[in-house]
PyMOL Python script that loads the backbone (N, CA, C, O; Angstrom):
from pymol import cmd

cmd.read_pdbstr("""\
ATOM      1  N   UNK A   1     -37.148 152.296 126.978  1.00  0.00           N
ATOM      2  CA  UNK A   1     -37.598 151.517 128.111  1.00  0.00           C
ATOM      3  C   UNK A   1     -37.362 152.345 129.368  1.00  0.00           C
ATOM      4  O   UNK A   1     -36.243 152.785 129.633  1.00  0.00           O
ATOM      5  N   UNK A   2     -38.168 152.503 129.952  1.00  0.00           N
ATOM      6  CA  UNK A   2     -38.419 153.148 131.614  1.00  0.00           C
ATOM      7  C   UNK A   2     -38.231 151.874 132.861  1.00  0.00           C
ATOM      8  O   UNK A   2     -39.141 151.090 133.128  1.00  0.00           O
ATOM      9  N   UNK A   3     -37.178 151.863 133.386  1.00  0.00           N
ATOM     10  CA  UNK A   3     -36.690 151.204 135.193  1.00  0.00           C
ATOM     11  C   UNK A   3     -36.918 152.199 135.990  1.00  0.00           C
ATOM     12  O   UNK A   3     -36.841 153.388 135.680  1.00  0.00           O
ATOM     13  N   UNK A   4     -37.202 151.758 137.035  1.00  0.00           N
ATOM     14  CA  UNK A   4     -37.510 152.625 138.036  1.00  0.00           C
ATOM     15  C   UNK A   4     -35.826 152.282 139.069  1.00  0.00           C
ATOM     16  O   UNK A   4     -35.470 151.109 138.951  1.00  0.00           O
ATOM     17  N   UNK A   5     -35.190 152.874 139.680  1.00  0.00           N
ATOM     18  CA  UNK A   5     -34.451 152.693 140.484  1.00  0.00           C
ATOM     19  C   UNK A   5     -35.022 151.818 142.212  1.00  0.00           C
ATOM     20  O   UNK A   5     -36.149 152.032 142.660  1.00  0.00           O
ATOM     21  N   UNK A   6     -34.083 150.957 142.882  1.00  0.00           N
ATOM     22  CA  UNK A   6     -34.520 150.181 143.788  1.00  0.00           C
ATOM     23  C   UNK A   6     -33.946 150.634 144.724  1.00  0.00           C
ATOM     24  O   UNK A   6     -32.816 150.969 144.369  1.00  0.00           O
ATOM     25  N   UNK A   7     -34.197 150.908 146.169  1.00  0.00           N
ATOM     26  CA  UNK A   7     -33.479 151.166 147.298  1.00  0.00           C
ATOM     27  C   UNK A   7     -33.254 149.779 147.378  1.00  0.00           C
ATOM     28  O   UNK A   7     -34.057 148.905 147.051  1.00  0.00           O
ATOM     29  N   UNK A   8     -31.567 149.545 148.049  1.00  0.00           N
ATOM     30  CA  UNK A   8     -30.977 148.732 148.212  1.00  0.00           C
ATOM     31  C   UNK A   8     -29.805 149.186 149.412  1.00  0.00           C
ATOM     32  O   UNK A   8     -28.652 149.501 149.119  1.00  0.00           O
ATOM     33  N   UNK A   9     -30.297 149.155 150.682  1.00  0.00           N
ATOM     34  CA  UNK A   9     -29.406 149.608 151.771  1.00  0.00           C
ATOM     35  C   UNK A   9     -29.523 151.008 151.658  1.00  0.00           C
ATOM     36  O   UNK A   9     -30.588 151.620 151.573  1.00  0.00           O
ATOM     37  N   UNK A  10     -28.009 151.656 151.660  1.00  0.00           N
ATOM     38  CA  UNK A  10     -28.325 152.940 151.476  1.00  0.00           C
ATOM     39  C   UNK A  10     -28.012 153.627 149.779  1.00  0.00           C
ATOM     40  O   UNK A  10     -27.746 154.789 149.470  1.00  0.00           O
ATOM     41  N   UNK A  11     -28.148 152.572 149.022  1.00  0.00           N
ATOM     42  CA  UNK A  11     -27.590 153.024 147.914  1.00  0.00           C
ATOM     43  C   UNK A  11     -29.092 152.379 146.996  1.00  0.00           C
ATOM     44  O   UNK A  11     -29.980 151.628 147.399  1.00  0.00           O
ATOM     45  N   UNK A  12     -28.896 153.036 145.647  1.00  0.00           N
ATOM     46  CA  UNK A  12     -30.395 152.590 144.947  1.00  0.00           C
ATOM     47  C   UNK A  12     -29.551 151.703 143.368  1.00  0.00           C
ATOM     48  O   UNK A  12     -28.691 152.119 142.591  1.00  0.00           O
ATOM     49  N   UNK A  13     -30.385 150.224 143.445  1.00  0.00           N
ATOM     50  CA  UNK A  13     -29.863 149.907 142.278  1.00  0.00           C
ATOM     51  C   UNK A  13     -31.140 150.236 141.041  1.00  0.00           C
ATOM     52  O   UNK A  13     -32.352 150.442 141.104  1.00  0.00           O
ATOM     53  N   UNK A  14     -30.061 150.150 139.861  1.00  0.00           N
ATOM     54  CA  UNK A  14     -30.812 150.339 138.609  1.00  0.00           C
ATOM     55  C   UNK A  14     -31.167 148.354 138.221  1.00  0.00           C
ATOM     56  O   UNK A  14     -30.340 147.778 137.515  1.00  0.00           O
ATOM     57  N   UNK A  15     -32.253 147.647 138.696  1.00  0.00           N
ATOM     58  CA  UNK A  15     -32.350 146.241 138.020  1.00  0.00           C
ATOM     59  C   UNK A  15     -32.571 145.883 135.888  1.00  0.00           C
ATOM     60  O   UNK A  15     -33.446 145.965 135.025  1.00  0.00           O
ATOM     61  N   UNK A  16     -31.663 145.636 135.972  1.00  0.00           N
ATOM     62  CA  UNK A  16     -31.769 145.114 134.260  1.00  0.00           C
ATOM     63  C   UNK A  16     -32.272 143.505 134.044  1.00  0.00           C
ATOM     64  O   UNK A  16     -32.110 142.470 134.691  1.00  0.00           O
ATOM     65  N   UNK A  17     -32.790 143.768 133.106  1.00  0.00           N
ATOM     66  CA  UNK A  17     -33.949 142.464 133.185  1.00  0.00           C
ATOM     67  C   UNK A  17     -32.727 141.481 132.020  1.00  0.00           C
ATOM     68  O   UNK A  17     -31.843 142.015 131.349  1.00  0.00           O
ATOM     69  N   UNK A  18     -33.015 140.071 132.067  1.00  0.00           N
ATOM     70  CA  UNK A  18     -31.949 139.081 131.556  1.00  0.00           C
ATOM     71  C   UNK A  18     -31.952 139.171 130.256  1.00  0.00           C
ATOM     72  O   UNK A  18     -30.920 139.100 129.589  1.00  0.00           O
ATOM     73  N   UNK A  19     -33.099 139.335 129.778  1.00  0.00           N
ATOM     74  CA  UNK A  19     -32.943 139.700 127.846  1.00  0.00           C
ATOM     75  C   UNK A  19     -32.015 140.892 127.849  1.00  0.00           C
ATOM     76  O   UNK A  19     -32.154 141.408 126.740  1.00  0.00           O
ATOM     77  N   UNK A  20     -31.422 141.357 128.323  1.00  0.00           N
ATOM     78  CA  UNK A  20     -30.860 143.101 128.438  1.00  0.00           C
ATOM     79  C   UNK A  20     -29.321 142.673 128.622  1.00  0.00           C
ATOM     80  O   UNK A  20     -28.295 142.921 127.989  1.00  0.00           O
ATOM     81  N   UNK A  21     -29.578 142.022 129.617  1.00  0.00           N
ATOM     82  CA  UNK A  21     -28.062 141.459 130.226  1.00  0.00           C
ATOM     83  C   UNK A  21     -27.767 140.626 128.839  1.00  0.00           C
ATOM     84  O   UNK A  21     -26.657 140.899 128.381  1.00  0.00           O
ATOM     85  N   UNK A  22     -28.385 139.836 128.202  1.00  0.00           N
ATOM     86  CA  UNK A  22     -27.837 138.704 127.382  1.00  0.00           C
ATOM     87  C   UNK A  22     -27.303 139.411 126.015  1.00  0.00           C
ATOM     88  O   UNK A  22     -26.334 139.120 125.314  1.00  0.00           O
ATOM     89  N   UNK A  23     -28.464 140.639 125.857  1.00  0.00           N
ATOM     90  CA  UNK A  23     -28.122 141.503 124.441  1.00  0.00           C
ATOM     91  C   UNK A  23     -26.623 142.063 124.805  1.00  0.00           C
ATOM     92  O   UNK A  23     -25.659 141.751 124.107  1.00  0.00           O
ATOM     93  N   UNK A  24     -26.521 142.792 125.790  1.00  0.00           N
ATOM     94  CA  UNK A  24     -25.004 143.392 125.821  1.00  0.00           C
ATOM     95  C   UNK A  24     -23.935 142.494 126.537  1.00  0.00           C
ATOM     96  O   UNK A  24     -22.940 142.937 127.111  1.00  0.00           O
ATOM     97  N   UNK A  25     -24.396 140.718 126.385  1.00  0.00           N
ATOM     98  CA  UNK A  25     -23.127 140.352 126.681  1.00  0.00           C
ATOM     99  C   UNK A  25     -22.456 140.037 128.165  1.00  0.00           C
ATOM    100  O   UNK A  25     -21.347 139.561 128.407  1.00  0.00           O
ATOM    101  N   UNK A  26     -23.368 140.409 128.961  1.00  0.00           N
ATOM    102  CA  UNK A  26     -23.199 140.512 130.486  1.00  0.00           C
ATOM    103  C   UNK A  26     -23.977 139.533 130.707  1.00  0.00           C
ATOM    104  O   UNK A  26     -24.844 139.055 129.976  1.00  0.00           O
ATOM    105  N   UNK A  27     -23.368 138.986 132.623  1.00  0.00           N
ATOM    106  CA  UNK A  27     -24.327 137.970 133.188  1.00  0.00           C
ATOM    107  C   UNK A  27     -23.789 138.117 134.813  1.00  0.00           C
ATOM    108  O   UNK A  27     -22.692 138.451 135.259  1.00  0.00           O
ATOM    109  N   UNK A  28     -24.882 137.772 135.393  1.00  0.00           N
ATOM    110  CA  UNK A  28     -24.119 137.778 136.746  1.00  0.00           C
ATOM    111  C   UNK A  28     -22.992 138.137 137.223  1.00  0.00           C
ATOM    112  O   UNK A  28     -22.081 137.469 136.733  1.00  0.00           O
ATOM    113  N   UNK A  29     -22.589 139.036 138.095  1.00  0.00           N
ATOM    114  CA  UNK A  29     -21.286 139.313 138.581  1.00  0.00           C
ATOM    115  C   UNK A  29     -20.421 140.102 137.776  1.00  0.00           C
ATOM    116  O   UNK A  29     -19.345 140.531 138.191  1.00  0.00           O
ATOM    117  N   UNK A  30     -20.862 140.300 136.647  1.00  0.00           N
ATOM    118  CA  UNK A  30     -20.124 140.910 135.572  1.00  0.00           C
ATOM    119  C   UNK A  30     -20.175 142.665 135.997  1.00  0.00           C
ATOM    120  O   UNK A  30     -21.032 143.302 136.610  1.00  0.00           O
ATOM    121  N   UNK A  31     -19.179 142.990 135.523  1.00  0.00           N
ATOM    122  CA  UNK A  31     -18.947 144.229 135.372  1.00  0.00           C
ATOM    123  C   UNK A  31     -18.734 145.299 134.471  1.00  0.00           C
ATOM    124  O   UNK A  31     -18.007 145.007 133.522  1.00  0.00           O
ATOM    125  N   UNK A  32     -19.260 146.709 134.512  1.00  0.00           N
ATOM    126  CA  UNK A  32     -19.060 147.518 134.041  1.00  0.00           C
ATOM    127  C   UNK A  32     -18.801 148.611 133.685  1.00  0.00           C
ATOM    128  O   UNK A  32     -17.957 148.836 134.552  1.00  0.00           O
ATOM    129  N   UNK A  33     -18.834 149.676 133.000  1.00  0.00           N
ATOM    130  CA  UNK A  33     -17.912 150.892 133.169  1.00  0.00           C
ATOM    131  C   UNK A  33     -19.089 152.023 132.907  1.00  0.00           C
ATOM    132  O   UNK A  33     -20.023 151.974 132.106  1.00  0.00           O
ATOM    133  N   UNK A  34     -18.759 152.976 133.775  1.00  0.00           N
ATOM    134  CA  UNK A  34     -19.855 153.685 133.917  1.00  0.00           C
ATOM    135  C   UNK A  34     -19.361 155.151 133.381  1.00  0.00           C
ATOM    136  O   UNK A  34     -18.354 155.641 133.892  1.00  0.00           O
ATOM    137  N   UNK A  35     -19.893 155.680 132.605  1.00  0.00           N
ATOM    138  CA  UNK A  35     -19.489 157.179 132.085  1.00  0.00           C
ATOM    139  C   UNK A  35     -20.886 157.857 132.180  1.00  0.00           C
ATOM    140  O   UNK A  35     -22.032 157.411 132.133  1.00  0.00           O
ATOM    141  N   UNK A  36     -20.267 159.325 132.360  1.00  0.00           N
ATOM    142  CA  UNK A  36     -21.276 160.115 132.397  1.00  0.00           C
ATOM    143  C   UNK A  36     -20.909 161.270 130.917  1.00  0.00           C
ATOM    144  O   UNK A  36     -19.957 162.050 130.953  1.00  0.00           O
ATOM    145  N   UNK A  37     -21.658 161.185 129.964  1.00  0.00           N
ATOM    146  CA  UNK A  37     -21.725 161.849 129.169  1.00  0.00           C
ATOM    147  C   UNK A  37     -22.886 162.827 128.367  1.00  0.00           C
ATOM    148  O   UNK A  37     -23.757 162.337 127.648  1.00  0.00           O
ATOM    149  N   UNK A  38     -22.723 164.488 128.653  1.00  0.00           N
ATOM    150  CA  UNK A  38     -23.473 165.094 128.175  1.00  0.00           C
ATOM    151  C   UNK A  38     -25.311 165.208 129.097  1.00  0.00           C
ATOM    152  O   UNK A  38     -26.445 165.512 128.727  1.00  0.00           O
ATOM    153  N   UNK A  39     -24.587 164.706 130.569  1.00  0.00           N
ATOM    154  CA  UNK A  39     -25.946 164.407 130.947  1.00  0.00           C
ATOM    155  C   UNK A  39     -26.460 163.224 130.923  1.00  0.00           C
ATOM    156  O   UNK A  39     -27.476 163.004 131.583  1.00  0.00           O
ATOM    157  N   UNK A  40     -25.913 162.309 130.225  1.00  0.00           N
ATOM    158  CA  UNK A  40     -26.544 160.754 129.978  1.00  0.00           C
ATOM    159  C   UNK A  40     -25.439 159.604 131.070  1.00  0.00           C
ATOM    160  O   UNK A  40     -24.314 159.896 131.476  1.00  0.00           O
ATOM    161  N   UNK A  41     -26.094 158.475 131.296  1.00  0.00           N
ATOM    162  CA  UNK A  41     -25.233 157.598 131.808  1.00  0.00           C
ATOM    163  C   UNK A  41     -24.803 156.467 130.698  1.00  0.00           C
ATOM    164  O   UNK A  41     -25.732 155.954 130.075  1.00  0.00           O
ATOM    165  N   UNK A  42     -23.912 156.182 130.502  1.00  0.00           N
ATOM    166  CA  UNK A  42     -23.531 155.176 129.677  1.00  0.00           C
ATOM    167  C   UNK A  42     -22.953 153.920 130.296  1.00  0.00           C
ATOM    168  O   UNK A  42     -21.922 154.071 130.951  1.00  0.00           O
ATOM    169  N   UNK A  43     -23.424 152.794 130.194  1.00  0.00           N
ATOM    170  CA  UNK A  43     -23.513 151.615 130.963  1.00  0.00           C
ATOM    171  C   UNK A  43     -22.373 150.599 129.537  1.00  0.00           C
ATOM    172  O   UNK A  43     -22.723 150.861 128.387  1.00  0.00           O
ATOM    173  N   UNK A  44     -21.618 149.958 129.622  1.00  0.00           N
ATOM    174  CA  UNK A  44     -20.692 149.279 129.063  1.00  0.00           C
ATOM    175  C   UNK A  44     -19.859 148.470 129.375  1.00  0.00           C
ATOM    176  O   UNK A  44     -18.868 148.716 130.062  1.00  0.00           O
ATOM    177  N   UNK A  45     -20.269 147.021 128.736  1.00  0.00           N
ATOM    178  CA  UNK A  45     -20.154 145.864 129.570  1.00  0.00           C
ATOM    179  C   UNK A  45     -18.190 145.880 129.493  1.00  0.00           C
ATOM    180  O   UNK A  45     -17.875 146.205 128.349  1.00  0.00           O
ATOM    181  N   UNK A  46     -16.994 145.637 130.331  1.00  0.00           N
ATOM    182  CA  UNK A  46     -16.211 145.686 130.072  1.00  0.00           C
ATOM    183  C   UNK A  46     -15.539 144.562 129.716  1.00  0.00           C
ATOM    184  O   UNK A  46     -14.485 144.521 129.081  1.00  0.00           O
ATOM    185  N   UNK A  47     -16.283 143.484 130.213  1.00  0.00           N
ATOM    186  CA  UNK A  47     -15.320 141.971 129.122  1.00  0.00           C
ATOM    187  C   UNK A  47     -16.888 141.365 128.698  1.00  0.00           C
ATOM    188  O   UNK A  47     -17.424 140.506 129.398  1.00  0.00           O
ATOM    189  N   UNK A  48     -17.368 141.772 127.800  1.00  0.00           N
ATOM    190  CA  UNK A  48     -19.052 141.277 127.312  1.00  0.00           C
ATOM    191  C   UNK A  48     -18.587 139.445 126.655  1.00  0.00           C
ATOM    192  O   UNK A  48     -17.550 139.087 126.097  1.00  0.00           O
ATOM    193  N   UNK A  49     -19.419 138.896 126.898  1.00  0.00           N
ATOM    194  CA  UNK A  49     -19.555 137.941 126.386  1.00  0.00           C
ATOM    195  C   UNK A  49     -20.020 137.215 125.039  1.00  0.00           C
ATOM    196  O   UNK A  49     -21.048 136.537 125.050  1.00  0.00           O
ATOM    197  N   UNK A  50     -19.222 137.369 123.828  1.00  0.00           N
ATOM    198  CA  UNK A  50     -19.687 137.438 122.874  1.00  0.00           C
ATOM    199  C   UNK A  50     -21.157 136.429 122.374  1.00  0.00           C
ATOM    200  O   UNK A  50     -21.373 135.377 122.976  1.00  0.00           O
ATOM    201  N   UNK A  51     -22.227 136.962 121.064  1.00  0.00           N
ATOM    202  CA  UNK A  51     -23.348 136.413 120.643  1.00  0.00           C
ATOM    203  C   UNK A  51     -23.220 136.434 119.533  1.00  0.00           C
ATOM    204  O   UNK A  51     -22.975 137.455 118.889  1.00  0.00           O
ATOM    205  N   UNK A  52     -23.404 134.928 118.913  1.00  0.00           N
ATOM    206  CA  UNK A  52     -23.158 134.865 116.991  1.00  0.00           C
ATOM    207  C   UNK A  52     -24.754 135.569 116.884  1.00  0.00           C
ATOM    208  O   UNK A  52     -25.651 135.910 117.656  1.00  0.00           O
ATOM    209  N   UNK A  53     -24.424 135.541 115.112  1.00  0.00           N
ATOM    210  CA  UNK A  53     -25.560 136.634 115.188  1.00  0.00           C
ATOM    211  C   UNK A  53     -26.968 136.267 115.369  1.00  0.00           C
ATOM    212  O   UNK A  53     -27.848 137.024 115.778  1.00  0.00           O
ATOM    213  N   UNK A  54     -27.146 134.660 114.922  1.00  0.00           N
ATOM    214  CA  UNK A  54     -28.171 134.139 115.377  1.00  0.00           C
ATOM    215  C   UNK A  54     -28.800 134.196 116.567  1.00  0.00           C
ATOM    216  O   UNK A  54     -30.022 134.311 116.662  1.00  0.00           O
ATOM    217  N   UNK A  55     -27.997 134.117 117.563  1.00  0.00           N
ATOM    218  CA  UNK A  55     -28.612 134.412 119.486  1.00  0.00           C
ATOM    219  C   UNK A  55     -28.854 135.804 119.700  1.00  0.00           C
ATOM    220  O   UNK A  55     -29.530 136.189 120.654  1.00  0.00           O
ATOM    221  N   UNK A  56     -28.220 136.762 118.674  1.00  0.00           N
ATOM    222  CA  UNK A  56     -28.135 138.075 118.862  1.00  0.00           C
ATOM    223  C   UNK A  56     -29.529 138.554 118.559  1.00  0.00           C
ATOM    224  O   UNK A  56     -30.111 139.269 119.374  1.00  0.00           O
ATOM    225  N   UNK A  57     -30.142 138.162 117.326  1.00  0.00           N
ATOM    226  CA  UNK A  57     -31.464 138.127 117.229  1.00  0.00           C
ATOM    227  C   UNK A  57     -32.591 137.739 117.612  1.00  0.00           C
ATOM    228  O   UNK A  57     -33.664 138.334 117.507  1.00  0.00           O
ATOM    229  N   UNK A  58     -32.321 136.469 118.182  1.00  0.00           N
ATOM    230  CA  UNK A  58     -33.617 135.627 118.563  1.00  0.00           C
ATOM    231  C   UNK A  58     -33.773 136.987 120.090  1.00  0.00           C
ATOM    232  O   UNK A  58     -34.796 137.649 120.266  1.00  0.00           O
ATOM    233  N   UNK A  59     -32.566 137.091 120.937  1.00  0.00           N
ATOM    234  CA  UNK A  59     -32.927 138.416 122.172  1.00  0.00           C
ATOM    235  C   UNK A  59     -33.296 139.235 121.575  1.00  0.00           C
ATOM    236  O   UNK A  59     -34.284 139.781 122.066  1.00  0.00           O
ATOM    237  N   UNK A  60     -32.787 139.822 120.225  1.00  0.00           N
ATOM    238  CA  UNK A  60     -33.012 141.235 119.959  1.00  0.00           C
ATOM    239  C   UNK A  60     -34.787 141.137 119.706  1.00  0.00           C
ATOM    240  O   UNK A  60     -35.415 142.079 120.189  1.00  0.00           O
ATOM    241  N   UNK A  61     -35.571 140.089 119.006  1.00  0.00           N
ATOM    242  CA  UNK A  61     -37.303 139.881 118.647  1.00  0.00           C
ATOM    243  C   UNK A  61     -37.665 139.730 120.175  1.00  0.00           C
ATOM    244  O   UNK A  61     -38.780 140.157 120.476  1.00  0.00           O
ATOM    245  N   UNK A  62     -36.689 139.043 121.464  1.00  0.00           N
ATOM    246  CA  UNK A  62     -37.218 138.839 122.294  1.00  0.00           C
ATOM    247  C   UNK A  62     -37.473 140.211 123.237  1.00  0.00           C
ATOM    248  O   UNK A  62     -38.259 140.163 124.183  1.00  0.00           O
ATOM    249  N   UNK A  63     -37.001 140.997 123.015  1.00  0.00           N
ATOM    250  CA  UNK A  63     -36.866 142.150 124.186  1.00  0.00           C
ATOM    251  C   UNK A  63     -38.011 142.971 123.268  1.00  0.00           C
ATOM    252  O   UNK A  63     -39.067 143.433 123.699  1.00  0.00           O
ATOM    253  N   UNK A  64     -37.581 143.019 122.070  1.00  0.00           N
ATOM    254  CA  UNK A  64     -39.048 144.410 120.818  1.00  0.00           C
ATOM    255  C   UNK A  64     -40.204 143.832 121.400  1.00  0.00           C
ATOM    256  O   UNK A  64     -40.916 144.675 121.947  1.00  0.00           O
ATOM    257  N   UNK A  65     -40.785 142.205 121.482  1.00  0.00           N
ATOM    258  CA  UNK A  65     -41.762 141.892 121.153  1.00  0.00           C
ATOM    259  C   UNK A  65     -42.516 141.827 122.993  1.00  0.00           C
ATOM    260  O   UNK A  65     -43.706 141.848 123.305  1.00  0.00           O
ATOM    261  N   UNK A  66     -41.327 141.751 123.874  1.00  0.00           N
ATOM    262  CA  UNK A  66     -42.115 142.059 125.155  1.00  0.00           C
ATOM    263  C   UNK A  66     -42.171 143.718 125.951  1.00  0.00           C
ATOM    264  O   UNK A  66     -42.766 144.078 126.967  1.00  0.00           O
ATOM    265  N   UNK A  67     -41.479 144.316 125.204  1.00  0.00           N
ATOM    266  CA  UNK A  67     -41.682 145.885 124.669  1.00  0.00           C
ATOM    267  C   UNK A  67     -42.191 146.525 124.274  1.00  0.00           C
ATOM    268  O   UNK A  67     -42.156 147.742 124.458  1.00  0.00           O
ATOM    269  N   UNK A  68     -42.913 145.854 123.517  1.00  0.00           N
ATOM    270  CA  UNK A  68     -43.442 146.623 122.388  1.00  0.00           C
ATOM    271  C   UNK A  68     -44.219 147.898 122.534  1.00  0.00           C
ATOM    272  O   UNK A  68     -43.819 148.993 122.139  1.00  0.00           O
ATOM    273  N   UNK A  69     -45.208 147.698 123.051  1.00  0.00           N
ATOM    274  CA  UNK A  69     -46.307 149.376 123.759  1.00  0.00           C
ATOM    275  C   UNK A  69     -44.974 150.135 124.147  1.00  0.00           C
ATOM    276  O   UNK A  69     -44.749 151.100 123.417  1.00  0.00           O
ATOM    277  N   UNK A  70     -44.264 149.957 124.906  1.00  0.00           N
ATOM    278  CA  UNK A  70     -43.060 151.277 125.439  1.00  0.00           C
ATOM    279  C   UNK A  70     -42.559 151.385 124.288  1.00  0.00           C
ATOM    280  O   UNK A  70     -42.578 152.607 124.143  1.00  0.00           O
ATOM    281  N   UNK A  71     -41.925 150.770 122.944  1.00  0.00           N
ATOM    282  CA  UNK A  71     -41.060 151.114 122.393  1.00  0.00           C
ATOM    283  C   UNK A  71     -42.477 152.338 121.215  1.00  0.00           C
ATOM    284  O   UNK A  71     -42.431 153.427 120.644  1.00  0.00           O
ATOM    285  N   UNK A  72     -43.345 151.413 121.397  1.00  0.00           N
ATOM    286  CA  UNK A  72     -44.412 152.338 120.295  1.00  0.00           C
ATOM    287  C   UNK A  72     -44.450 154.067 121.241  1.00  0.00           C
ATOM    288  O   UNK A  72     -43.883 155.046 120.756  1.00  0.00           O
ATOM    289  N   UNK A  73     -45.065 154.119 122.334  1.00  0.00           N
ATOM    290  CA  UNK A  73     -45.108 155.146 123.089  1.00  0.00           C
ATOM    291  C   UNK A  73     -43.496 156.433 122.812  1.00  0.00           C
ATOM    292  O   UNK A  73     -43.689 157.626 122.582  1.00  0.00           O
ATOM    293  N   UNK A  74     -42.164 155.859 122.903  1.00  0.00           N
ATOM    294  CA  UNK A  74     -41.343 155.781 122.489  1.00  0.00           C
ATOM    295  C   UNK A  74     -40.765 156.693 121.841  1.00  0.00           C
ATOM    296  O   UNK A  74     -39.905 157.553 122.029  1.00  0.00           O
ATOM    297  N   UNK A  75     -41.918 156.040 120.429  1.00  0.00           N
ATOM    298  CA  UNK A  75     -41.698 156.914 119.054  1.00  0.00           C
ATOM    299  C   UNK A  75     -42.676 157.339 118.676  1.00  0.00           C
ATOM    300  O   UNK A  75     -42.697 158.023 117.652  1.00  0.00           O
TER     301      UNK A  75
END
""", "prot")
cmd.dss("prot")
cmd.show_as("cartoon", "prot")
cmd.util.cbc("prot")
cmd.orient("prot")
């Protein structure tokens, strides 16, 4: 998936869309830990909010299936 970064004052946010937030457990106000590894950014929710596996899926079909062309392009 491709975000574009947002100017926001003088700093630029990265916006994550709520199927994204819900898969890793995050929601509003929440926080996280930011590493830089190998060149990559690694985003990691630090108190995530747990999902039985049932909710875990119904987001996980929900994010593939409004994805889908990017995730095909992708691969």
């Amino acid at each position: 998936m491709i975000k574009q970064l947002r100017k926001v004052g003088n700093s630029n946010a990265l916006i994550l869309d709520k199927p994204i937030l819900e898969l890793l457990g995050l929601e509003e106000g929440g926080q996280v830990q930011l590493t830089i590894q190998d060149g990559n950014l690694i985003v990691t929710p630090t108190h995530p909010k747990r999902l039985d596996a049932e909710n875990l899926r119904e987001r996980l079909d929900y994010v593939v299936e409004k994805r889908r062309q990017v995730l095909k392009r992708l691969a």
